[in-house]
Each structure stands twice: as structure tokens, then as C-alpha cells.
C-alpha positions as CSV (number, residue, x, y, z in Angstrom):
1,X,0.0,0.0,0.0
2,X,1.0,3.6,-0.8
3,X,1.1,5.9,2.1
4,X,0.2,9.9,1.1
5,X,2.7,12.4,2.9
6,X,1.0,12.4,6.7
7,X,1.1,12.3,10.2
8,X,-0.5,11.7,13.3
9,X,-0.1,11.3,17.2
10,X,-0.3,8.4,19.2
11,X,-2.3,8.2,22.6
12,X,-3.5,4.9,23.7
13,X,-6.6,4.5,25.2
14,X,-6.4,3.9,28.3
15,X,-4.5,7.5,28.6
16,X,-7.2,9.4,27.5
17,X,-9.5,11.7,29.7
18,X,-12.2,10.5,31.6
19,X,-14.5,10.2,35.0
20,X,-13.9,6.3,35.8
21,X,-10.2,6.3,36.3
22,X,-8.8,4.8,33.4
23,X,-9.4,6.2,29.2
24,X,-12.5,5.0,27.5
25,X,-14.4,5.2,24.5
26,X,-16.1,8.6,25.9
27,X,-16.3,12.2,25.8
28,X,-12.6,12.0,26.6
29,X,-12.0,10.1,23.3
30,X,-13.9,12.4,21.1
31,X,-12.2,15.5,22.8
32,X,-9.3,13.8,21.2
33,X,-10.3,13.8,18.5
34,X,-11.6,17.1,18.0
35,X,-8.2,18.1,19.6
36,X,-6.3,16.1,16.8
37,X,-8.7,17.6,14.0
38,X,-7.8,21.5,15.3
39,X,-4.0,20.1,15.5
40,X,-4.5,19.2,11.4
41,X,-3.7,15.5,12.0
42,X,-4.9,12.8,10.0
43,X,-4.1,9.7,12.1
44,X,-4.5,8.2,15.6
45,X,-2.2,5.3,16.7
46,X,-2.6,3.3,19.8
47,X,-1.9,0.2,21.1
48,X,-3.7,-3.4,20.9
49,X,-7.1,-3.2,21.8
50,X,-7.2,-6.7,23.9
51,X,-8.6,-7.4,27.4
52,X,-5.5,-7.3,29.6
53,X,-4.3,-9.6,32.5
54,X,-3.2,-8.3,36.2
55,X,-0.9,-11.4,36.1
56,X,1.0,-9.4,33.2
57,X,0.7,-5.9,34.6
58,X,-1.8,-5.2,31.8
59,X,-0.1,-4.6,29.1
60,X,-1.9,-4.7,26.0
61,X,0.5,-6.9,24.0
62,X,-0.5,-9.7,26.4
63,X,-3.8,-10.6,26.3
64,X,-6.5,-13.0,26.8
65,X,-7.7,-12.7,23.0
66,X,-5.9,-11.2,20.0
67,X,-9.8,-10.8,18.6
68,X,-11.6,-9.3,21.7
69,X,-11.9,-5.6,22.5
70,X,-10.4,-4.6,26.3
71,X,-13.8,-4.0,28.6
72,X,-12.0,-1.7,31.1
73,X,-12.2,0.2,28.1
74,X,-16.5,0.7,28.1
75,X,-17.6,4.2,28.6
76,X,-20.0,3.3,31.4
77,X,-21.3,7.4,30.9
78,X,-22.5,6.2,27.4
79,X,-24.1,2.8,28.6
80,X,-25.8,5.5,30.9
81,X,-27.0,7.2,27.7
82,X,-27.7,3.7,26.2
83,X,-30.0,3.1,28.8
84,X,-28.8,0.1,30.2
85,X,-27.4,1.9,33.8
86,X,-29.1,4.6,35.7
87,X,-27.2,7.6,36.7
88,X,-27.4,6.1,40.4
89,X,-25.5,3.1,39.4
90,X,-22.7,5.1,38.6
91,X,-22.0,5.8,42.1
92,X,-20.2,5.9,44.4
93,X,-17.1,6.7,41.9
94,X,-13.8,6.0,43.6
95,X,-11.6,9.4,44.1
96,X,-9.8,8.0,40.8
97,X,-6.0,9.6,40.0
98,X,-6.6,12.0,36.6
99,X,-3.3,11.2,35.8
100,X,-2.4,7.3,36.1
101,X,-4.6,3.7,36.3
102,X,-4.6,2.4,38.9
103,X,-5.7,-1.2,37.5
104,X,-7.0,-3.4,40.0
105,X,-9.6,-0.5,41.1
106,X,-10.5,0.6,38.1
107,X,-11.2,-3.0,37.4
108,X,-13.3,-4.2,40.3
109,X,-15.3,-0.6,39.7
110,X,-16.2,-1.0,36.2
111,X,-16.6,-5.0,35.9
112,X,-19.5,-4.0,38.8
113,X,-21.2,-2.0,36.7
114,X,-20.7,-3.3,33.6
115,X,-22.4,-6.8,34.9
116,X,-25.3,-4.7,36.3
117,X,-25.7,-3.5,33.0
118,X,-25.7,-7.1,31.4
119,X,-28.0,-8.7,33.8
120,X,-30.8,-5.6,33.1
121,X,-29.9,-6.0,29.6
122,X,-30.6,-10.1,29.8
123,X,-33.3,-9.6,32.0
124,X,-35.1,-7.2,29.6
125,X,-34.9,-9.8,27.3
126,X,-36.3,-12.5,29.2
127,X,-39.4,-10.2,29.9
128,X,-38.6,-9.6,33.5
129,X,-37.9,-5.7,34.6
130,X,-34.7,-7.7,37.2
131,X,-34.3,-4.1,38.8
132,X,-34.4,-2.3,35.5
133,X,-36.6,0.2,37.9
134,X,-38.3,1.2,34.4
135,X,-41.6,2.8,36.5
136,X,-38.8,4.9,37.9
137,X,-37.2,6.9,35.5
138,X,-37.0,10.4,37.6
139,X,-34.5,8.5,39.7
140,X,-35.7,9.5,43.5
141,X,-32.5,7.7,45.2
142,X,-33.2,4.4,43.6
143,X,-29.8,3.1,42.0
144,X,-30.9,1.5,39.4
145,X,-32.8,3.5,37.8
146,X,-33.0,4.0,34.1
147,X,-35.1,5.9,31.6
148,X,-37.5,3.8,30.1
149,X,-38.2,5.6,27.2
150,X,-34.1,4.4,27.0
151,X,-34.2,1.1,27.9
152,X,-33.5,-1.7,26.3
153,X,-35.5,-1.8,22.8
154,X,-35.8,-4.4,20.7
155,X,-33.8,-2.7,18.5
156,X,-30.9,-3.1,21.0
157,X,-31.7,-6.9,21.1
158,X,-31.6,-7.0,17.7
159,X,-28.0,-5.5,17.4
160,X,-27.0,-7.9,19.8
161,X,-27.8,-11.1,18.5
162,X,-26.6,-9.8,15.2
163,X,-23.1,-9.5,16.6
164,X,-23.4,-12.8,18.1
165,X,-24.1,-14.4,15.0
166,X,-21.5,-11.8,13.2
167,X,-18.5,-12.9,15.3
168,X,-19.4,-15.9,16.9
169,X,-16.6,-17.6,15.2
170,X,-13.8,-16.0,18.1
171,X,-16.9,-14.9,20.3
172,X,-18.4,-18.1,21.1
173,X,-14.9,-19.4,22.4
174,X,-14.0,-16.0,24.2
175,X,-16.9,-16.1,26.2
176,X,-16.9,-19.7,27.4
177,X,-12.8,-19.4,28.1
178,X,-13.1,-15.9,30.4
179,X,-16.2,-17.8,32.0
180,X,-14.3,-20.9,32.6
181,X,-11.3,-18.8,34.1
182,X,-14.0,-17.3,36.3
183,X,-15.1,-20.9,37.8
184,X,-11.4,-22.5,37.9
185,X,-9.7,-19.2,39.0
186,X,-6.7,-20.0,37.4
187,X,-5.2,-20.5,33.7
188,X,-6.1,-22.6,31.3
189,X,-3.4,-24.6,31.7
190,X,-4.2,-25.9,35.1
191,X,-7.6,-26.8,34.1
192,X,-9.4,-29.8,34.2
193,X,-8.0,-32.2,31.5
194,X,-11.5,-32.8,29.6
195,X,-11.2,-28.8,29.4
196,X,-8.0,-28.4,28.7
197,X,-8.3,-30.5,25.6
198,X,-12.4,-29.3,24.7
199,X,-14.0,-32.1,25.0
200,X,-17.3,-31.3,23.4
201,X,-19.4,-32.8,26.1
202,X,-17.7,-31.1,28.5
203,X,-18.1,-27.9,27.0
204,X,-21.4,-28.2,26.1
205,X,-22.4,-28.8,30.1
206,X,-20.0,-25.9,31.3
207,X,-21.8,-23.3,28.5
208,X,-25.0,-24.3,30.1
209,X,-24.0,-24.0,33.6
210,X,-22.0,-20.7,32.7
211,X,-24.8,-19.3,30.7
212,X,-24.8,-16.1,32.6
213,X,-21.5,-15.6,32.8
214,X,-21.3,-16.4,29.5
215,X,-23.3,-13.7,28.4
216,X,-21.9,-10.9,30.5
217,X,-18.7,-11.6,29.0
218,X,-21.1,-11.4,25.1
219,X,-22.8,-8.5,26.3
220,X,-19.1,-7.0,27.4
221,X,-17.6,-7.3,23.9
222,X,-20.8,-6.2,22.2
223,X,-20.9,-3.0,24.3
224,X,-17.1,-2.2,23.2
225,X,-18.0,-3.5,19.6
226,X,-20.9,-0.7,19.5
227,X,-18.9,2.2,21.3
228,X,-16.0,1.3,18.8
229,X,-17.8,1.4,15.7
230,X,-19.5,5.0,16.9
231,X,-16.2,6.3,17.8
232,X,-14.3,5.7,14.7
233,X,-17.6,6.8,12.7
234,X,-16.8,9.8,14.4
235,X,-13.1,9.9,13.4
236,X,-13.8,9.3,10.2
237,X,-16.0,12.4,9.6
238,X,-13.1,14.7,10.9
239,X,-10.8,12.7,7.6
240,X,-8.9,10.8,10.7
241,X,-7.9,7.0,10.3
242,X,-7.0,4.8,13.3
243,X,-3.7,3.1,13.6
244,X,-3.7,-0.3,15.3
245,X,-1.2,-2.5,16.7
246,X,-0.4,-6.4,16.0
247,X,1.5,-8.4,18.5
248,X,3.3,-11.1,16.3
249,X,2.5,-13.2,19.5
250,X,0.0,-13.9,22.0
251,X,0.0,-15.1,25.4
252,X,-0.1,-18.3,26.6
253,X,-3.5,-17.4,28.7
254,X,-5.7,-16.7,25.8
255,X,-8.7,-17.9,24.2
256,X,-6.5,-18.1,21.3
257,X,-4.1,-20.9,22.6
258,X,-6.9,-22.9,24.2
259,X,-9.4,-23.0,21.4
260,X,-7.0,-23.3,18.1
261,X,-3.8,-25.3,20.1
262,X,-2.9,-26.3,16.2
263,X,-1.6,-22.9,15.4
264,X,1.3,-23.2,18.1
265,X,4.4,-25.2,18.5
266,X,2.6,-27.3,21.8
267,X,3.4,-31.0,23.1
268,X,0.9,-33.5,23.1
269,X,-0.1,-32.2,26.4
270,X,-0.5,-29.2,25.3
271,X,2.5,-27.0,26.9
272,X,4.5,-24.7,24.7
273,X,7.8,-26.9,23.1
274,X,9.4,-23.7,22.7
275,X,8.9,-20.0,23.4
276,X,9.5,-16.6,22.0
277,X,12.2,-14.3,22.3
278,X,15.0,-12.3,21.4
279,X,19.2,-13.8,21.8
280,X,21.9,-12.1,23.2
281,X,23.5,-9.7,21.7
282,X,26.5,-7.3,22.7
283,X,23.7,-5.0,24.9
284,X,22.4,-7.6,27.1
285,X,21.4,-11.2,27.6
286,X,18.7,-11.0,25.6
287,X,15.2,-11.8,26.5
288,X,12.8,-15.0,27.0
289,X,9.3,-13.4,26.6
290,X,7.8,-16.7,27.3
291,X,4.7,-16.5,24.4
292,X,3.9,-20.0,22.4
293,X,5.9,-20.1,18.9
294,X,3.4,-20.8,15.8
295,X,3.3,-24.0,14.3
296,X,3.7,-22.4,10.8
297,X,3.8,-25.5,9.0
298,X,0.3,-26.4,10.4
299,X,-0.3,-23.3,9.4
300,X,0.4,-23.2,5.9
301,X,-1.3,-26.2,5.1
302,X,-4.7,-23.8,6.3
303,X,-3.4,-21.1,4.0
304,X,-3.0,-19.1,7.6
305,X,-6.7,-19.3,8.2
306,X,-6.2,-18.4,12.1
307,X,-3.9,-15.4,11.0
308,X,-6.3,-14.6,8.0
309,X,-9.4,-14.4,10.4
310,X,-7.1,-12.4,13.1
311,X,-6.2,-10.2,10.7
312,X,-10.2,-9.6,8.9
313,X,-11.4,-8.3,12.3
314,X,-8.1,-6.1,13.4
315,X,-9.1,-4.3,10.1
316,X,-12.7,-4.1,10.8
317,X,-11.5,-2.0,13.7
318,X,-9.0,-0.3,12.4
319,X,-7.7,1.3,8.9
320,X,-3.8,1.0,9.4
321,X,-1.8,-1.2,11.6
322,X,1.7,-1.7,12.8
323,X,3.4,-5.1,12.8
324,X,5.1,-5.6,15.7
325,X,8.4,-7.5,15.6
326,X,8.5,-8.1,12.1
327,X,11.7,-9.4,12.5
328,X,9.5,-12.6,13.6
329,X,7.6,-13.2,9.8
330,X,11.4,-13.7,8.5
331,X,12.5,-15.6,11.0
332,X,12.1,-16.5,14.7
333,X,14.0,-17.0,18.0
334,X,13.1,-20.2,19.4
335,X,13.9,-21.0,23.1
336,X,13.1,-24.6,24.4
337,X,10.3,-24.3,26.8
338,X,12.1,-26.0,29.4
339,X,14.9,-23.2,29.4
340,X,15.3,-19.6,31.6
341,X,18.4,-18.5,29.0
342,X,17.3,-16.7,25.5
343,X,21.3,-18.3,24.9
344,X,19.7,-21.5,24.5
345,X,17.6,-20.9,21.8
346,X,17.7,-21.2,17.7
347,X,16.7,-19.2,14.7
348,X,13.9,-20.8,12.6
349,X,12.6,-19.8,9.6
350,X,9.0,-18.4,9.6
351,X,6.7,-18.1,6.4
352,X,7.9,-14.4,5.2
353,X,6.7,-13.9,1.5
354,X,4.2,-16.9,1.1
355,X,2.8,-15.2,4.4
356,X,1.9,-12.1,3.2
357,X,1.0,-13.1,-0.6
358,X,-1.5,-15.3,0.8
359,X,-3.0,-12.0,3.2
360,X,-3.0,-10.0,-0.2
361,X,-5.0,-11.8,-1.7
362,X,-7.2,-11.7,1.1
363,X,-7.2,-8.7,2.0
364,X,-6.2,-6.5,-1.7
365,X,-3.6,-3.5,0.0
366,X,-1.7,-4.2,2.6
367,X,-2.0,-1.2,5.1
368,X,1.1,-2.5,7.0
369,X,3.5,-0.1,8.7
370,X,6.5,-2.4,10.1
371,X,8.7,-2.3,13.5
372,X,12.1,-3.3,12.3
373,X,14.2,-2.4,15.2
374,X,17.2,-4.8,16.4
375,X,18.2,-7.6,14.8
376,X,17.8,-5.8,11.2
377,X,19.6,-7.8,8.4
378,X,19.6,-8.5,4.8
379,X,16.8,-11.2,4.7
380,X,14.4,-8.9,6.8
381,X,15.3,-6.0,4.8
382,X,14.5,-7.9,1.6
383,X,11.1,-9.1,3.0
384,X,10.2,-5.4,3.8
385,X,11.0,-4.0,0.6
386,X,9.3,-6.6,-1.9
387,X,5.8,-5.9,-0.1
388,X,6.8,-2.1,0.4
389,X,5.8,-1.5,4.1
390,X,7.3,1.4,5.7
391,X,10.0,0.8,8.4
392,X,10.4,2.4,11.4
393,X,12.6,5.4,12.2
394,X,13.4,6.3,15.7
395,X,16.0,9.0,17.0
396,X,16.7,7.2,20.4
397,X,18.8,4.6,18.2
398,X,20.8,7.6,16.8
399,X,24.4,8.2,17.4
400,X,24.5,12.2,16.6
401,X,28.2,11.7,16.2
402,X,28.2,9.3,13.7
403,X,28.1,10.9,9.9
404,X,25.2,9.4,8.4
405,X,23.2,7.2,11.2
406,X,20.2,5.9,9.7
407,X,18.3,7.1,12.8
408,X,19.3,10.9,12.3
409,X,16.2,12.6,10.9
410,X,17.7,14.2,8.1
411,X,18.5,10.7,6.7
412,X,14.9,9.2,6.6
413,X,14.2,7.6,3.6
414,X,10.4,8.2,2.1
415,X,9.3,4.6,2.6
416,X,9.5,4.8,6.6
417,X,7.5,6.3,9.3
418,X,9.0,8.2,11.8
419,X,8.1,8.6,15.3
420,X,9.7,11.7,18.0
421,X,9.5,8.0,20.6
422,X,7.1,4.7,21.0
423,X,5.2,3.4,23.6
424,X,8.5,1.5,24.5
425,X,11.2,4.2,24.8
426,X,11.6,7.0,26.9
427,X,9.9,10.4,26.2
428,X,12.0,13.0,23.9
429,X,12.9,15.1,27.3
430,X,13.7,12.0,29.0
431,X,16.0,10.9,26.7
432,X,17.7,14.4,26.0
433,X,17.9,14.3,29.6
434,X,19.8,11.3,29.8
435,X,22.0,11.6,26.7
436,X,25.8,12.3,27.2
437,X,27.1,15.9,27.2
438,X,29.0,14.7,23.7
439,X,26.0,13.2,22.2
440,X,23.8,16.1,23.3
441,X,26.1,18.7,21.7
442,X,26.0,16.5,18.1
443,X,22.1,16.4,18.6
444,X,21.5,20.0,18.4
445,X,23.9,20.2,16.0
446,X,22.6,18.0,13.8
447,X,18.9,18.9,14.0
448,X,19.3,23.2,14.5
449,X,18.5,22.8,18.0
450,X,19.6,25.1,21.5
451,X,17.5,22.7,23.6
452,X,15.6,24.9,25.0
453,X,12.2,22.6,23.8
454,X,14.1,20.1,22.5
455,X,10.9,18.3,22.0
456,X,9.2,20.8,19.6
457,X,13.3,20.9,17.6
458,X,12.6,17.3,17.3
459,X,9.0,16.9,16.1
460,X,10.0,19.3,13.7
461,X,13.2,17.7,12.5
462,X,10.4,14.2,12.6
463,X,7.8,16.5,10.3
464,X,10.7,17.7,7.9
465,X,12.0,14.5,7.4
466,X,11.6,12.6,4.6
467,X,9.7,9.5,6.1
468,X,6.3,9.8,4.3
469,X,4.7,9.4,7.7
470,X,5.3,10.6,10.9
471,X,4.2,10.3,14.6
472,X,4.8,12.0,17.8
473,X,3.1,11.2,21.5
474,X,0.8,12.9,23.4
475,X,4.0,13.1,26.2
476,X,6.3,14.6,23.6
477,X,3.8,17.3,22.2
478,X,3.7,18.3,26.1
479,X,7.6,18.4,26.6
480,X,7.2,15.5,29.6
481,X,10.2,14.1,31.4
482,X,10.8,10.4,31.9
483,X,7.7,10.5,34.5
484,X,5.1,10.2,31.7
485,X,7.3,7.5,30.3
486,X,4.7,4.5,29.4
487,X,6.1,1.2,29.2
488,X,9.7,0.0,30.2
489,X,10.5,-3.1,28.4
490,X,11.7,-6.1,31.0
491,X,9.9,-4.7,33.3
492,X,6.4,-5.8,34.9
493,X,5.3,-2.9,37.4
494,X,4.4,0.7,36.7
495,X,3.7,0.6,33.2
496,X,0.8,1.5,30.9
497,X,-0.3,3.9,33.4
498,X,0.0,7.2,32.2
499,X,-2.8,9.4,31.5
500,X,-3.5,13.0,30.5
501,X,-6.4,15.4,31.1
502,X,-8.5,17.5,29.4
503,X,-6.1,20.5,29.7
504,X,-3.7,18.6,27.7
505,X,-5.7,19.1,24.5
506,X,-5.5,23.0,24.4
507,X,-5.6,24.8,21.0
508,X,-2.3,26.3,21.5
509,X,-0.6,22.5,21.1
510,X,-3.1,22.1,18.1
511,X,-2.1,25.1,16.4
512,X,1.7,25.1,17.3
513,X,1.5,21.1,15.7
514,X,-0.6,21.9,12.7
515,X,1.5,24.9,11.7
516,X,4.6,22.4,11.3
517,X,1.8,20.0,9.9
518,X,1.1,22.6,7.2
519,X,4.9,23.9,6.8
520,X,5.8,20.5,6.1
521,X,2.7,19.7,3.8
522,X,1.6,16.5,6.1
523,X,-2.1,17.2,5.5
């Protein structure tokens, strides 16, 4: 796919604005939008979308489906609107930080609500009112209740068994695996062997037993599904696409293991064989990230059909996404499962070209942008280059000494997207902050800077550049330290925390960003 000459911010979700504690699909998310429309932007990047785990400090690129939409994410305000909670249901509302999530409240807050709001939802459609408190809509003290001129229609019905039937083919198993991890309090590993390996029988009793359960965990997906679809309606109008992310891997805790074991590299007891990482190199030790390795010969002989589906509803979400670790479509590190040391592990080769012909013809264009830091050699160049998706461009991996670093801005090629920092590196003040005196002196060289806002010099080396697309972070745009960093890589506490307020969109930003947007003709 050919990219036009533009750029965008990136914000995930979660960092967003809002009343509940954590970003949601809200007012705060259309503020950011409006905000990015003023600013002259024409993309919004985030990261994956998935419902996170405690157990992995929730981080979005570990999580219990790679098909599933994240339901901290829910804008209980609009279910409010919806109908399906009463403005008493709401309360009381924690005394929530503005400016980080804290997870585990947010969480038992919002999973309250949101299964009050499925149970009046199901009950409306068994005929009952279940404390739907329809006869009293004024609300005189009564928590639940609703308007029931807003209640649940049968037009909302409708809509929901219509998604059901729509995405039942990773819904169905969603559901009854988040429902099963709700009776055996554990993952799905430790399960019960006739679960473990799906016994139909089996399943068939636990989806009966589970039914409610089961449907909270519908109702929760087609709640996101519906805010989702209305939110990027409403980014479209304003001539903004959304940027997604794709984790090459998945968990081991996921729907996705436990319901299609064929795609990964398991033993006959279903435990990984081998896991993914990165080797050693002369920086560190490298790193055992511990996720499942595909089976890519199984895979194959399916044409990719579990990657193919994956990859139709990510794009019925999304209109661009970035391919994380690409490196991994090449080729992949393989460490045996039974080993702590990314030493012990092996290249293997993955699919590469026969991969992504077979997703072309799927899916026509390929609206792939590609992380192709570390490990960057010949083979993965020549993959990148004979489907044409953009690499990434990142000045932390600069050495401003060096004549010519690939990483300097002024050396961009057009087929690459550039980004001021990522979700994984520090903020542009952080890592100005941190540089040495030499290589600080060699950045403002090279780039016309005094460092006085050395994060504005660099967005505006980024917009000059030649990279046909480019990207900066909400931190970045407001000069923040390492404080507002949002994920440290290695590390499992403290991350994918930050947030910003309101007062962070202000139309001074927008109009300081769109004049460089304009004076560097990125509309």
C-alpha cells in the first residue's frame, strides 16, 4: 500500500480523559479527537485493543484474546446514555487519579457496573424488569434507575444477537474461556484435562452452567463492539484514520491458545515446546518473553486461516496497523520451553513472502506499517522491501556523532515512518535528559536545535524529514520528562499507566503542531 505524505499522534486508550479512572471510548475520546482535527492530523495510533491480565501488569500486547476488545475500556457514561445503567449506578465513583490507572480498582469498579448493565440488559430480554426500575425513571434515590423511554428496545436486542451471530466464530470461544477462568480461578493450563483438551461434552455442560457468565462476557464485547464502531464513525467524519497494533505473538493465557492449540508449536499435552524471544547480543542477555511459537507448518497447510481471520477483524476496527516485531515473519527465535536462558535458543525460519502473498490476496492493500528495530539484516530488509511497508525510524537509536546514522532525521528515507519516541522508549525530554554531554552537543547540531524545547526541535526535525509518515506522542507534544514515560521493556510494574487530562488538549498545542503539519505539507 502507498502511504500519502502524513502524520498523526499516538495516545493509547487507556491515557485518555475521563471520570472512571482509566481512558474509555467517551467524551474523553472524542475531545481527542476534535483536539487532533484542530491540531491538522490525520491519524490516531494506539496500542492493541485486547482485554488485559493483572498477572501481566496489563499490558496490552498480552492478552487474553488477540480478537476481543479490552472491557475496562466501556464508557460506562454512554451505557448511561444507552440506557442500560441509571445515573445512580454510577455511584459511588472512587476518588480515581486523573493522571495514572490504577488497574485493579478501576477494574473491580467498572466490571461491577458493567455486569449490572448485562443482567438488566438479559433480563429485559427474558421479559422480566430484574431491577431495571423502568416505573422509575426520575430517579428519586433508587440506584438502578433508568429511563424507560431508553431502555432496552428491541432494537438493542436485535444489534445484539446480530453480533453474536457476526463474530461468533472467536466470540463463542471467548466467552466460554473468560467464563471458565471465572469458575477455575486460574489458567487454562491448570484446568481440568476434559477442558484443557475441549471435549465437546464437556463444553457443552460448562456453557449451560456458565450461561450467565457467558453472556456478561457477550454483552461485554458487544458494548465495546458498538462504542468502537461509533467512535471511529466519528473519526472518520473529521478525515482521521485509526492506527492499530499487532503483536506477532500472543499469550499463553488466551482464548487463542486454548481454542485453536494447532496454530502453536505445543506438546501433546498441550504445553508450549518452545517459546519466543529475542538472543543475546552485545547489549544484554537477551530476552525469554515466554509467548507460544506458531506451528507455521500447520499453518500453511490452512493457508493461515487463524492469522487470515485475526487479521479480517483487526481491520474491521482499524484502517492502518503496525506489525510488531516483524523481524519474527522472516525468521524466529526459538527458546526450548524448558529453558530460563534466551542463549539456548535457535533461529527458525517463519513463512515471510508466502505469508503475506496469501494475506494480499485476502485482503487486496496491505495497510502494513513495520517495526524493524534490532536484529535488522539483509533477509528482513528484503522481506520489507518486496511488499513495500514502511519501516520504522526512531532518533533514540541515533548516534549524533556518527556521519550518516540511519536514525538521524535528516537521513529518513520516504518509505518509513517516523516517530519523536514509541510506547517503549523513553519520552524525547527523558531521553535528552539522559544523553551524554558529547551526544547532546551533536544532537542540536545535527537537527538546528539550543535545547531549549528540545521536544518541539525534534518533532519538527520528525515533520521535515523525509519519512512519508510521521508520529509524535501525546508526552512529547507536552515536553514531559521520563515520569510520563509508558512502558519500560523487561519490566512488569508501573507501566501502561499514564494518563493525560483534558487540559492537555488545548488549541495552543493544536495550532503550534498543525503549523509544522502545514509547513511541512503533512495534510
Amino acid at each position: 500500500m502507498r502511504f500519502d505524505r502524513r502524520s498523526g499522534v499516538f495516545l493509547h486508550l487507556t491515557s485518555l480523559p475521563g471520570p472512571h479512572g482509566i481512558g474509555d471510548l467517551g467524551r474523553g475520546a472524542r475531545a481527542f479527537v476534535d483536539w487532533l482535527d484542530a491540531a491538522e492530523q490525520s491519524y490516531w495510533q494506539f496500542c492493541p485493543l485486547g482485554p488485559t491480565a493483572p498477572v501481566h501488569g496489563d499490558s496490552p500486547y498480552q492478552a487474553y484474546s488477540a480478537f476481543a476488545g479490552n472491557p475496562l475500556l466501556v464508557s460506562l457514561d454512554r451505557l448511561v446514555e444507552a440506557g442500560y445503567l441509571g445515573e445512580g449506578d454510577l455511584e459511588p465513583v472512587p476518588d480515581f487519579s486523573p493522571h495514572e490507572v490504577n488497574y485493579d480498582r478501576v477494574r473491580e469498579y467498572k466490571t461491577d457496573r458493567l455486569r449490572t448493565a448485562a443482567e438488566r440488559f438479559r433480563s429485559a430480554g427474558d421479559g422480566s424488569d430484574a431491577g431495571s426500575a423502568g416505573d422509575d425513571a426520575a430517579g428519586d434515590g433508587d440506584g438502578g434507575a433508568v429511563d424507560s423511554d431508553r431502555g432496552v428496545s428491541d432494537a438493542d436486542r436485535e444489534a445484539f444477537e446480530a453480533f453474536r451471530e457476526r463474530e461468533s466464530a472467536w466470540l463463542d470461544d471467548y466467552a466460554l474461556f473468560m467464563a471458565l477462568r471465572t469458575r477455575y480461578d486460574g489458567a487454562w493450563t491448570s484446568w481440568p484435562e476434559s477442558v484443557r483438551a475441549r471435549d465437546p461434552e464437556t463444553l457443552a455442560a460448562h456453557r449451560e452452567e456458565l450461561a450467565s457468565e457467558v453472556h456478561y462476557r457477550e454483552f461485554a464485547q458487544f458494548v465495546f463492539d458498538r462504542q468502537w464502531r461509533d467512535l471511529r464513525e466519528y473519526a472518520r467524519d473529521r478525515g482521521i484514520d485509526l492506527v492499530g497494533d499487532l503483536p506477532i505473538y500472543v499469550a499463553l493465557d488466551s482464548t487463542d491458545v486454548w481454542a485453536s492449540p494447532e496454530a502453536f508449536d505445543l506438546t501433546s499435552d498441550r504445553d508450549p515446546a518452545a517459546v519466543a524471544g529475542v538472543p543475546p547480543n552485545p547489549q544484554d542477555d537477551g530476552q525469554r518473553w515466554g509467548n507460544p511459537v506458531y506451528d507455521w507448518e500447520t499453518l500453511a497447510e490452512d493457508d493461515y486461516g487463524w492469522w487470515l481471520d485475526r487479521l479480517d477483524r483487526l481491520f474491521d476496527l482499524v484502517d492502518v496497523t503496525r506489525i510488531d516485531h516483524f523481524k519474527g515473519f522472516d525468521e524466529f527465535w526459538a527458546i526450548p520451553a524448558d529453558s530460563d536462558s534466551p542463549a539456548d535458543g535457535e533461529w527458525r525460519d517463519a513463512p515471510g513472502a508466502d505469508f503475506f502473498e496469501t494475506v494480499e490476496a485476502r485482503l487486496g492493500e496491505l495497510p502494513f506499517v513495520v517495526e524493524d528495530l534490532g536484529f535488522v539484516d539483509q533477509s528482513l530488509v528484503d522481506l520489507r522491501e518486496r511488499f513495500g511497508f514502511p519501516a520504522m525510524r526512531v532518533p533514540h537509536y541515533a548516534d549524533w556523532c556518527r556521519e550518516g546514522d540511519m536514525y538521524q532525521p535528516m537521513h529518513y528515507p520516504e518509505n518509513s515512518v517516523a516517530y519523536s519516541s514509541t510506547h517503549d522508549t523513553n519520552t524525547l525530554v527523558g531521553y535528552y535528559e539522559d544523553l551524554p554531554a558529547e551526544q547532546r552537543s551533536c544532537l542540536e547540531y545535527n537537527i538546528g536545535a539550543d535545547g531549549s524545547e528540545i521536544n518541539w526541535s525534534m518533532i519538527e526535525a520528525i515533520w521535515r524529514s523525509g519519512s512519508v509518515l510521521a508520529f509524535t506522542t501525546m508526552q512529547d507534544v507536552l515536553g514531559l520528562d521520563e515520569h510520563a514515560r509508558f512502558n519500560r521493556p523487561g519490566t512488569k510494574l508501573g507501566n501502561w499507566s499514564w494518563r493525560c487530562t483534558t487540559e492537555a488538549f488545548s488549541e495552543g498545542l493544536a495550532d503550534r503542531l498543525a503549523r509544522l503539519t502545514d509547513e511541512h505539507i503533512r495534510n
